[in-house]
N, C-alpha and C positions, 0 to 999 in steps of 0.2 A: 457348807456351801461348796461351789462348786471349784474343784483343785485342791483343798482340803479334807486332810482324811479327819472323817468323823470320831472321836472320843465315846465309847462307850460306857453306859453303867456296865459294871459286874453283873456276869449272869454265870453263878459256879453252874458245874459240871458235873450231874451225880455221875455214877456206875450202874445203872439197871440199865440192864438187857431183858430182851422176852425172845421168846424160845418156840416157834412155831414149826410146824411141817410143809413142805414144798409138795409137788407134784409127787414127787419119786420115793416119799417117805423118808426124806434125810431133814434131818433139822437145821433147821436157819437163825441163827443168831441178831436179833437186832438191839443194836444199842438203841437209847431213850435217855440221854443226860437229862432232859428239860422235862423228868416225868412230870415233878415237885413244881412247874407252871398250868398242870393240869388245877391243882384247889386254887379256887382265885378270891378265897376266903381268910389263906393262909396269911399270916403276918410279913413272910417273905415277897410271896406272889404280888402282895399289898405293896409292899416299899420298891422293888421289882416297878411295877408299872407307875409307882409315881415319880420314879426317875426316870422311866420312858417316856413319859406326859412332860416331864420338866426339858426332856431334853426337843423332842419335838417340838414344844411349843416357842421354842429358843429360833428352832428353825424357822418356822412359820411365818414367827413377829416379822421379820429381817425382808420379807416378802412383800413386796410393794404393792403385785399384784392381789393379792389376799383381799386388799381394804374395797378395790376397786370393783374386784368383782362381788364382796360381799354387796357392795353398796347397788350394783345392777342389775344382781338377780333378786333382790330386796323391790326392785322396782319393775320386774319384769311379772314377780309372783304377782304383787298386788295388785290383784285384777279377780272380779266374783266367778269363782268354781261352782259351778249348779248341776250338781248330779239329776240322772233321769228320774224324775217322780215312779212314784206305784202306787197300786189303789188298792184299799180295801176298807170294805164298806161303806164304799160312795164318799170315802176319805183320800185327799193324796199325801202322799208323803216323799220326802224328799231329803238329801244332804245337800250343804251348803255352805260355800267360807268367802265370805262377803271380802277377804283379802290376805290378812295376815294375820289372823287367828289360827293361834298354834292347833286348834281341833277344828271342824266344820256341825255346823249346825245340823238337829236333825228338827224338820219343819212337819208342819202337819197343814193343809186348806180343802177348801171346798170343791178345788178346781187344778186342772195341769199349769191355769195362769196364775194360783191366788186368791185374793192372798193369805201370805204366807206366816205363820205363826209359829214363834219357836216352840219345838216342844220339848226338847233336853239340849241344852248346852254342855257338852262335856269338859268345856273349857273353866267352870264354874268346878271341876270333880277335885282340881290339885291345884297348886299356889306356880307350878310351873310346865303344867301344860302336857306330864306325861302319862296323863289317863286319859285312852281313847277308847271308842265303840269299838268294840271288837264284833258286834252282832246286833241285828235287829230281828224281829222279827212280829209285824202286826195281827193281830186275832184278825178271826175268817170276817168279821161283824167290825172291826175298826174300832172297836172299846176300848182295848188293852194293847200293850207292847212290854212285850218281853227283847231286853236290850242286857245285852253285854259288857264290859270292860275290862281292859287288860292296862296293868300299870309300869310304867316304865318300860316297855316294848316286848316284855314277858309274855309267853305265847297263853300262861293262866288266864281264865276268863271268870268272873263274875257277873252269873246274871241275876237282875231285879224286872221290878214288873211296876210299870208306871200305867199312869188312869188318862189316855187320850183325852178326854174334857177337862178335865181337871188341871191336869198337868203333875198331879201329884201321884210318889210313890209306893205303891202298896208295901207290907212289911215282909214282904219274900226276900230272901237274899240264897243265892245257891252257889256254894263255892270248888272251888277244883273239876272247874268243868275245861276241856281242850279238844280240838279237833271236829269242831260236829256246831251246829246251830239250833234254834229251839224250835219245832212241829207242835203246835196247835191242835186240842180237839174242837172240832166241829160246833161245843155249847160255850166254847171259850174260859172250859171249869178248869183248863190246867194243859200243862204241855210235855213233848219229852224233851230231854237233852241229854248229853253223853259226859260224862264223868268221873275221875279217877279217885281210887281211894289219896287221901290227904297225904305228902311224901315224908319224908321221913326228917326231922330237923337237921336242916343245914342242906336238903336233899333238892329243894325245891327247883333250882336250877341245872341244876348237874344230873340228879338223879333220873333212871332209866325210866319210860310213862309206857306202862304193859297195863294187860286185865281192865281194859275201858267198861264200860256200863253203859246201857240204854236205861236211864228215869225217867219217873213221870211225875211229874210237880204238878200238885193242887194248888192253884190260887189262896191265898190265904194260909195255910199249913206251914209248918218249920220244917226246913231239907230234911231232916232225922227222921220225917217221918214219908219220904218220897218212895215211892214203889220203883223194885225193880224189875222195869220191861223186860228185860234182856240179860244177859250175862253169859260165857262162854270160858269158866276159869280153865277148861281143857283146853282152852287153843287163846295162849293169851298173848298174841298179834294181833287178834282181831277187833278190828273197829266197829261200831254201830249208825250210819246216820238214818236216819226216822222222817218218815213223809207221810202225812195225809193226802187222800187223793182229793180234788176239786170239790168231787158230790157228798165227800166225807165217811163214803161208803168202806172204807178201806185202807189198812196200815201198808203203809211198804217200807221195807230195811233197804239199806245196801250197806252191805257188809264189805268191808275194806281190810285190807291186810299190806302196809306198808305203802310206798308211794307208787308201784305198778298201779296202770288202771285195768288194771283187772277185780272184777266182785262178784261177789253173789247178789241174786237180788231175793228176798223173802217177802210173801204176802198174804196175810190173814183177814178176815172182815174186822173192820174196826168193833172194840166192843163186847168182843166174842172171846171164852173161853176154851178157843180152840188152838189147835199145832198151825205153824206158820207153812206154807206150802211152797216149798224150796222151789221157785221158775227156775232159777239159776243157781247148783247149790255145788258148785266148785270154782276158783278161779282162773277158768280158762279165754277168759274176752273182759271186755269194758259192756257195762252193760245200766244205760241210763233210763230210768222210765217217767216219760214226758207227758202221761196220766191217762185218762180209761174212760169210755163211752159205754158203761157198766160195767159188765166182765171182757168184754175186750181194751188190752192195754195197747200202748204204744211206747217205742223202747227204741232208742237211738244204742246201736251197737258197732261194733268192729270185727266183731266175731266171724272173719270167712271176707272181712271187707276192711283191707287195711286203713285205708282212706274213711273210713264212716259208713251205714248207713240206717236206714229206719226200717224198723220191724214192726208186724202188730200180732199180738200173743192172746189167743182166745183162752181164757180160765176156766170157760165151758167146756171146749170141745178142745182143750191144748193144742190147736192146729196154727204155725205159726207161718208166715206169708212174709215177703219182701215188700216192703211199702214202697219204699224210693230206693233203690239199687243204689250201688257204691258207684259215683263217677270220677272226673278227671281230676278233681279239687279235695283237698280233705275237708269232712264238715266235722265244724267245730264245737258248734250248737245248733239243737234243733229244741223247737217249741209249739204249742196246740197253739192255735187259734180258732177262732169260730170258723167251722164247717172247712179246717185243712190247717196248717203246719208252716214255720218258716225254719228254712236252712241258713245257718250263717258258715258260709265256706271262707276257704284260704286258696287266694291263689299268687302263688310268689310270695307268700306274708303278707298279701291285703286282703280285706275283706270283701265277699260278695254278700246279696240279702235276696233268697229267692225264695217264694208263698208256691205250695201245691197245695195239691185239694187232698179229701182225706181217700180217695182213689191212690192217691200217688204219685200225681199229674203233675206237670209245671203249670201255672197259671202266669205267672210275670214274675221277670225282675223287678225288684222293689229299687228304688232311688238311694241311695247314698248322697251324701254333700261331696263327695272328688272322692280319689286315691286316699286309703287311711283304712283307718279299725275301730268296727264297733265295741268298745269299752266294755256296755252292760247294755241289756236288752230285756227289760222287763214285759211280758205276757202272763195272759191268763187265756184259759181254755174258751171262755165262756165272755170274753173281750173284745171287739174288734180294736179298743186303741192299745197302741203297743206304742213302750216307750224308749227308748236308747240314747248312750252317750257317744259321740264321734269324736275322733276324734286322728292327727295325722300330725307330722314335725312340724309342722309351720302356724298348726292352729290348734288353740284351745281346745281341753275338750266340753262340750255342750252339749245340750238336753234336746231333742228332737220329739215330737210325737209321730206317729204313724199311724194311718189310718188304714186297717189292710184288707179292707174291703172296697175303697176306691183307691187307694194305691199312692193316697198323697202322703208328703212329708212336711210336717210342721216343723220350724226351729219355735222355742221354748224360749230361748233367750238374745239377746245383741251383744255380739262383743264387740269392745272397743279396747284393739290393738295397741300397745305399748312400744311397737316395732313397725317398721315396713318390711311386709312378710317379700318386698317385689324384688328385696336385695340378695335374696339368699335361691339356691335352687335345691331338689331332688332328685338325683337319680338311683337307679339300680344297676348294676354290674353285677356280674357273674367272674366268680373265680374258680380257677380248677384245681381239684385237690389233688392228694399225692396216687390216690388212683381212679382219675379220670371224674372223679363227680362233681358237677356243679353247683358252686355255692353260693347263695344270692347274698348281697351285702347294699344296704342302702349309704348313698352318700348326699349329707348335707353340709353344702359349703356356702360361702359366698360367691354370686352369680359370677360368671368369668371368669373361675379360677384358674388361674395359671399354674399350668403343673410342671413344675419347676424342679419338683422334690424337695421345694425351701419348708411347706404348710406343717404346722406343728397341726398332729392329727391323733383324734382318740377312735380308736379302736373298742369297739363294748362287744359283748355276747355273752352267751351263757350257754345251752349246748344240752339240756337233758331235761329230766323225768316228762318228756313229751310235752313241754312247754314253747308255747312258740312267740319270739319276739315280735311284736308289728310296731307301724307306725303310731309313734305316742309325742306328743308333748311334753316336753321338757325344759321349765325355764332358763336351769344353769347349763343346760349345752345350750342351748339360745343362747348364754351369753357369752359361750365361750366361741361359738360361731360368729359372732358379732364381732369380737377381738381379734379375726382373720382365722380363726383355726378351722380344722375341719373334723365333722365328728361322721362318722361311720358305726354301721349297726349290721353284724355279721346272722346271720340265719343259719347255724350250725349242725351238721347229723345232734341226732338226740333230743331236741325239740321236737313240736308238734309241725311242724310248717307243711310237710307232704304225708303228715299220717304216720300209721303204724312203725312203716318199714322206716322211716326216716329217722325215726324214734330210735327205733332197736337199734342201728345204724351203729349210733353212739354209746352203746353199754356195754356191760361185763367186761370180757375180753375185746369187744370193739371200740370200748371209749377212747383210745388213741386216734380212733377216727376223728372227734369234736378236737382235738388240738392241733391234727395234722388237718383239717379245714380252718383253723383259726390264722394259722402258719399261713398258712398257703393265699388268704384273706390281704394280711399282711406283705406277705410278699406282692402280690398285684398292686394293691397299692403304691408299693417301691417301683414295680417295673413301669407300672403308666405313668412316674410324675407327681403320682398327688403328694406321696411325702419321701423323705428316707429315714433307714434308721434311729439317725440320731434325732430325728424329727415325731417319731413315732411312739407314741404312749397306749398302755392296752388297760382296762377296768372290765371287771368283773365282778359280781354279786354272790355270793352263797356259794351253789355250784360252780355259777362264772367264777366265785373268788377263786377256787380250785383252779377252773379254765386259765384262769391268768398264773396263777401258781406255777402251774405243771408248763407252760410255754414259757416262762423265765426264765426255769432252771434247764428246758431241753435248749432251748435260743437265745442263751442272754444276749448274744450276737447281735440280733435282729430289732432289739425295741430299746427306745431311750427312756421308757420310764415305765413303772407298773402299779398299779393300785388293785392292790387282791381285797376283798374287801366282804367282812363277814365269810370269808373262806371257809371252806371243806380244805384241811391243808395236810393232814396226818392219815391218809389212808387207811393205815392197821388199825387205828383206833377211834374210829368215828363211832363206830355202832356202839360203843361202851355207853354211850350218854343221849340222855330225854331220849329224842326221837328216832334218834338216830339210825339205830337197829332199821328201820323202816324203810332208808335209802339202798338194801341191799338191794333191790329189783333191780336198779340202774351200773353201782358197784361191784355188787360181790362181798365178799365178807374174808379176812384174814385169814378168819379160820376154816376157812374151806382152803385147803393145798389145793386142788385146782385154779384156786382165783388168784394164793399168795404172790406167783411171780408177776402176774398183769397188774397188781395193788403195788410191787414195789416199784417197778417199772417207772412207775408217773408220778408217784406222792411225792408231792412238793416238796414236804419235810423231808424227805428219805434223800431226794435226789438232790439237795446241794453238797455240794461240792468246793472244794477250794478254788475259788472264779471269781472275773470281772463281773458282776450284775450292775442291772442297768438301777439310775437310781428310783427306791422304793418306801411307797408311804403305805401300810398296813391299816388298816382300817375296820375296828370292831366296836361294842358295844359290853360291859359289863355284866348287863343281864337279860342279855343274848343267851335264850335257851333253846335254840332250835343247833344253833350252830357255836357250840361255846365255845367262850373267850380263849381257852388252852390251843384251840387250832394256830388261834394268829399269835399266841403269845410265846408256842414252841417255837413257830417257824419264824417268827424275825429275830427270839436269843439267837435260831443256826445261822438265819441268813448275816446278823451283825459278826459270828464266829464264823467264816468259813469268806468273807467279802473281802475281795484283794485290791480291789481299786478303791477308788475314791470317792463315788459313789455312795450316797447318803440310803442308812436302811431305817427308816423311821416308824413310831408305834400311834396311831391316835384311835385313842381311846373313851368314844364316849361313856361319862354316866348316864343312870340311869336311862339309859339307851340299849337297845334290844335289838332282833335281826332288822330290824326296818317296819314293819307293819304300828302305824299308829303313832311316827315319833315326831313331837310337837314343829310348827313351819320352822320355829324361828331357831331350831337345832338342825334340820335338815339345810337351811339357806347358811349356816355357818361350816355343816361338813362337806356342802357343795363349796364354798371357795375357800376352804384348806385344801379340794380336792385340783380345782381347776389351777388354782393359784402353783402349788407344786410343781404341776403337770405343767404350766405354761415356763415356769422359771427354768427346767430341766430341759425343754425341749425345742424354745427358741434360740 
């Protein structure tokens, strides 16, 4: 607590060093005492984290705030989440979690109204709620659904294949499939998906996921006996996803190679024992195909247009044309509609929705509900209704229909608020970073707020692989806002928010940039009033975990609390494990001497030091294999060895808990207020 120095468990100290090369060809010595928290299998690693879980949870209890805000975002969640329906075969479908069911429903009706009939409860899969859909996907005719599951928050997928009228399971099961979703043939006799040979025992989480596959699974048949689409053992980065076009006419790959968007795209006649005919056959752009009016496709690219734009590629005549030029907004998505296209841009981090024709033409902006981002956006080529979820901080998000041939927008559902959205406001500000670029950051407080510099304030962002934060909905900063705080959402280089170049902004040797804009975020805040240091707490996810990482140890100065959380923490040694390898587009790699001094530079783990840090709750998952548990488990043994003040370095550790994708409500409304609870105790 707070004025008391914290009692640690024992975290010995091995002797390995590793031994790399710098720029100049001279060798660089790094130590690694905390190699032996890398197996989190080991019996050590095991007793290790159950005296960090004992001692956290000591902390926790003593937390007043803990009980209260469990008990208000318990009451804020329970309220019906109605994802946007989709149709196929004059069927809708839809997700749905009627409140605090640890998974949501997937429905099936006759209608975008209803009603609505369950058709798999995933909730019925485990006795505690941590098997989720990791995949859907309905046949072209609305027969069959090919659905996925991932257990315990394990990026592994299992797909089966269930009978739409029925409700019952066919005897498919297809195991060690990741990264890729299921494509449908056109007679609904079988589909492809992408899949790893089985890991090696004890491998399953730790071990390195190369040499993907394109399959094709016959309905009815045993995996053993699945055809292999695809395979590339010479180039084994490379990934497979697999698309039927609309008319069926036609297979298309896009071929992916680590998390750059950049790919190839391949295209054969479905069907055909022929060579695939490389459109795209190096990765030099992003390159999306938004499907084909026969042999002319259409293809959302970046390629010469950092911002986005639409292409159409004749297979006849290879003659390729500018459809809608790149403008002032990045576009995020683009999709067919009957007789032209809708763009969904970004401007500031909000969403715009604009219909052209298949000319290229603007026809209208389409209607929005306010300021916010569209969630999901389901179309079809051959559709006039189109369906989306909105969604913005103040409100739900909900199921709209669109009609985009007269241009209306239907709401889908009624919410009934839990809160008075009239208490609280929005704004956007702009901070300047360390050289001259502006950084947008939204602020949600309560209305009035007085900038005092007294407001205990959360700071979030995230800052890379060209991902862009918008306006979302969030119960538990809802209700940390509620309790007088105020939460901020930074818009970082490295994200998607202005495109290409905003992207790149943030990587390699420029990733300093996403922490010298997160600083600088931070500091605005201090200098207008909304909070000060010791008022100020930063959160971060994944990459964000890193983001918060790497501004700790450069500023523990500057922020009163940190939650790194599912962290990227160990720079030299991300790429070792699952997926990891895959982030070097954004990174770099150790082992390239050109990137090693920009990787020691900022790695969290590397860069403490003996210092006051502010105090800090680490935050992971067990079987977390995107981003394993050895990042957060290295870096709070250094941060508890090398912390001089009094300042609490804390481990919470969920079971069977994973990076976030799929983890049951009623685990997430518990690591929401150990999160807020913390955050509020250290900062008021």
């Amino acid at each position: 607590m707070r004025g008391v120095k914290t009692t640690y468990p024992a975290s010995p100290r091995g002797d390995h060093v590793d031994v790399y090369l710098d720029a100049s060809g001279a060798e660089v010595r790094v130590a690694d005492p905390y190699r032996w928290l890398e197996d989190p299998d080991s019996p050590e690693t095991r007793a290790w984290v159950q005296a960090q879980r004992v001692l956290t949870e000591a902390h926790l209890t003593d937390l007043p705030e803990r009980h209260a805000y469990r008990a208000r975002i318990r009451e804020l969640w329970d309220a019906p989440a109605e994802g946007a329906p989709w149709q196929r075969g004059g069927q809708y479908f839809r997700q749905v979690n009627p409140g605090l069911l640890n998974q949501p429903l997937l429905q099936v009706a006759p209608s975008p109204r209803g009603p609505w009939r369950t058709l798999l409860d995933p909730n019925a899969l485990s006795a505690d709620g941590t098997v989720a859909l990791a995949g859907t996907s309905v046949s072209p005719q609305g027969r069959l659904l090919a659905y996925g599951t991932q257990s315990a928050g394990s990026d592994w997928v299992t797909w089966r294949v269930r009978d739409v009228e029925s409700g019952e399971d066919r005897p498919d099961t297809l195991e060690w499939s990741k990264f890729g979703g299921a494509a449908w043939l056109p007679d609904e006799s079988g589909f492809y998906y992408a899949a790893y040979d089985a890991p090696a025992s004890g491998g399953a989480l730790t071990g390195t996921n190369r040499n993907q596959r394109l399959m094709l699974h016959r309905v009815g048949t045993p995996q053993a006996q699945d055809e292999v689409a695809l395979q590339r053992p010479d180039e084994p980065d490379w990934g497979f996803r697999a698309r039927v076009t609309n008319d069926g006419e036609y297979l298309v790959i896009h071929v992916w190679k680590g998390t750059a968007r950049k790919n190839q795209v391949w295209v054969r006649p479905l069907g055909r024992a022929e060579a695939f005919r490389e459109l795209v056959g190096d990765f030099r752009a992003a390159f999306e195909v938004l499907g084909n009016d026969g042999p002319l496709f259409y293809l959302h690219t970046d390629e010469g247009a950092p911002r986005g734009k639409v292409i159409t590629w004749d297979l006849t005549t290879g003659e390729r044309r500018d459809l809608v030029p790149e403008g002032p907004d990045a576009v995020e998505q683009s999709a067919l509609v009957p007789g032209g296209l809708l763009l969904l841009t970004l401007r500031d981090a909000s969403h715009r929705l604009t219909l052209h024709d298949r000319t290229g033409a603007k026809v209208r902006d389409l209607p929005l509900p306010g300021p916010g981002a569209v969630e999901t956006l389901h179309t079809q080529p051959d559709d006039p209704e189109v369906f989306l979820t909105f969604t913005s901080f103040l409100t739900r998000p909900a199921p709209y229909r669109l009609d985009v041939t007269g241009g209306s927008l239907e709401p889908l559902s009624t919410e009934i608020p839990a809160f008075d959205a009239s208490k609280f406001e929005v704004t956007q500000e702009f901070a300047v970073s360390h050289d001259g670029t502006r950084v947008p950051m939204f602020i949600v407080a309560p209305r009035g707020l007085k900038r005092d510099g007294t407001n205990p304030t959360l700071l979030y962002g995230y800052g890379g692989f060209n991902n862009a934060l918008k306006p979302a909905f969030n119960a538990a900063r809802l209700a940390w806002v509620e309790r007088g705080g105020v939460f901020v959402q930074a818009n970082l280089r490295g994200g998607g928010e202005y495109g290409k170049d905003w992207h790149e902004a943030g990587t390699l040797e420029r990733k300093q940039n996403v922490f010298d804009d997160f600083i600088a975020c931070a500091e605005h805040l201090i200098r207008t009033g909304v909070t000060a240091p010791a008022h100020l707490g930063i959160h971060g996810r994944s990459n964000g975990g890193l983001l918060v990482g790497a501004c700790m140890t450069q500023r523990p100065d500057l922020f009163g609390a940190a939650i790194p959380q599912v962290g990227v923490l160990d720079m030299l040694r991300y790429h070792q494990f699952t997926i990891g390898w895959a982030w070097a587009s954004d990174y770099g790699r150790s082992d390239d001497p050109a990137m090693l001094g920009h990787l020691l530079a900022y790695s969290p783990l590397h860069a403490l030091k003996a210092a006051a840090y502010p105090p800090t709750l680490i935050v992971t998952g067990d079987h977390d294999d995107r981003v394993v548990p050895g990042h957060s488990f290295k870096f709070g043994a250094q941060l508890q060895h090398v912390q001089q003040g009094d300042s609490p370095t804390l481990l919470r550790l969920e079971t069977r808990g994973g990076h976030g994708a799929g983890k049951p409500t009623a685990l997430l409304i518990d690591e929401w207020a150990d999160i807020l609870a913390f955050l509020e105790h250290h900062l008021r």
